[in-house]
N, C-alpha and C positions, 0 to 999 in steps of 0.2 A: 123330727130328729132331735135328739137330744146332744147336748153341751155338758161335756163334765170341764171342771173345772180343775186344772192343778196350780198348787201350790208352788210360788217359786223360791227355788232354794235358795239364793241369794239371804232373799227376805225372810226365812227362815232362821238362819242363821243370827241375822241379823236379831232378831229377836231374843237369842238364848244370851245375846251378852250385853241386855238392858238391865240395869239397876233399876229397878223400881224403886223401891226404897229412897233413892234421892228426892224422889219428888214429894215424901210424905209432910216435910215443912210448908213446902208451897200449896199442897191439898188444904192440911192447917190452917193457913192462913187465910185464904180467900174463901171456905166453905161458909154456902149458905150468904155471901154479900153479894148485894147487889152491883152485876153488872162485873161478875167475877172471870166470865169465860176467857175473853183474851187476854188478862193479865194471868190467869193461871196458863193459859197457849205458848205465853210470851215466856213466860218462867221457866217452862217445860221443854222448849226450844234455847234456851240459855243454857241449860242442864246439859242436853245431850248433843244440841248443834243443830237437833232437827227434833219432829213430834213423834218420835214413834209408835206406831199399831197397838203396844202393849197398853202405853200412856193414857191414850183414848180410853182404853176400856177401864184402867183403875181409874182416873180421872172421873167417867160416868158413873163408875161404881160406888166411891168414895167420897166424893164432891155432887152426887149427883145428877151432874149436867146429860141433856141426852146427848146423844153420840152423834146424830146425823145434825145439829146443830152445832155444834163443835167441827164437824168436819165442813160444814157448810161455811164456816168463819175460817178454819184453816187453809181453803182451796180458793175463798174467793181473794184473803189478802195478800199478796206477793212474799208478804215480809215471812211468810209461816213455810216451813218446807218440811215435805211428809218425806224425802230420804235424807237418807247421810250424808254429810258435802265434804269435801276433801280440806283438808287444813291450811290451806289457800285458797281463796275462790277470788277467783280472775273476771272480771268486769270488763268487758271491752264493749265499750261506747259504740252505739248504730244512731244517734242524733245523727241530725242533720248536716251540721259543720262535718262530723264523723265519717258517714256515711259519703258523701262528696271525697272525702280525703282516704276512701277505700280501705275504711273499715273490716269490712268484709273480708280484705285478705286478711287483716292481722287474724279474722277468725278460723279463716280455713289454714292456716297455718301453723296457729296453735293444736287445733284439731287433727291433722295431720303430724306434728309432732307428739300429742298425748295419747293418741289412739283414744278420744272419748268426742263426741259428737256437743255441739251445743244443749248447754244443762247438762251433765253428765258429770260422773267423780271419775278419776284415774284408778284404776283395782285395787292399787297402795295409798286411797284415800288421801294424796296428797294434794291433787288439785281440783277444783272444779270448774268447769270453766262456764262460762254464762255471756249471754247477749242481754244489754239494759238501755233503756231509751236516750238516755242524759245522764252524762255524768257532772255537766254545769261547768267543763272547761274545753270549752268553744274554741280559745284561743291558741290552746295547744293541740287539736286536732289535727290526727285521729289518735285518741287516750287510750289508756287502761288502767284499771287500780288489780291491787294485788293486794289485800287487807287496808291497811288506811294507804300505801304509799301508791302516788300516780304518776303514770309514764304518759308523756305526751310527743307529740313530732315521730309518733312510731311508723317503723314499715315491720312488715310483717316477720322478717327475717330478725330485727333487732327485740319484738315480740317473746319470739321463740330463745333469744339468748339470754333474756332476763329471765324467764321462768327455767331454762338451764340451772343458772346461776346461782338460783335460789334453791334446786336438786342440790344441786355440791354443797352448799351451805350447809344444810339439812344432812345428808350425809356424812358429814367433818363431826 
């Protein structure tokens, strides 16, 4: 049996509205040094918020790096993200202080208010939401950050009104 493969449009789209171009300082700079891969990744991901498909391929083209090498660095390090993440990315702590202090719900609750599942963006790329091991404040658990700012002593309901909050804001 054969497997065709389709394209998903999503990610299609996604593609038509990469500047390339942006990245030709960063190619510049790092072509040909040693030990150049993830600082050009990091650069690249500074650029656009994430690595995009396009990236890769002018990146290997341009810079010459191979491509499954590149993506082999971009998928094993956490910090690298091959989609788009929403303009908030929400961290809600599952440590162990966390997790005891039912974590879990601030996530299904967030979830249930964005309509996006754990790792996910909201369609208006405005949020993303994420589960991370440790956020190193033990003490106010169960946390969440929201770009640098952390909420701590959360229940899942009060979760939900702070990422409201920050809608209205954004909307004003």
């Amino acid at each position: 049996m054969r497997i065709e493969r389709i394209a998903n449009a999503q990610s299609a789209n996604d593609m038509d509205n990469v500047d390339l171009s942006l990245i030709d300082p960063l190619i510049t700079k790092f072509k040909g040094k040693k030990g150049n891969l993830i600082p050009i990744l990091q650069g690249t991901q500074n650029i656009y918020g994430y690595v995009p498909r396009e990236a890769f391929l002018k990146i290997h083209k341009e810079a010459g790096l191979s491509l499954s090498e590149m993506y082999g660095v971009a998928t094993f390090y956490a910090q690298f993200r091959l989609k788009p993440v929403g303009k908030h990315i929400i961290k809600v702590c599952h440590g162990t202080a966390c997790h005891v202090q039912n974590a879990n719900k601030i996530t299904e609750d967030l979830q249930d208010s964005l309509g996006v599942l754990d790792g996910e963006t909201t369609t208006d790329r405005m949020f993303t939401l994420e589960s991370v091991a440790c956020l190193g404040c033990c003490s106010l658990a169960p946390v969440m950050m929201i770009g640098d700012e952390t909420y701590g002593n959360l229940t899942g309901k009060e979760a939900v009104s702070i990422v409201k909050n920050i809608k209205i804001k954004e909307s004003n």
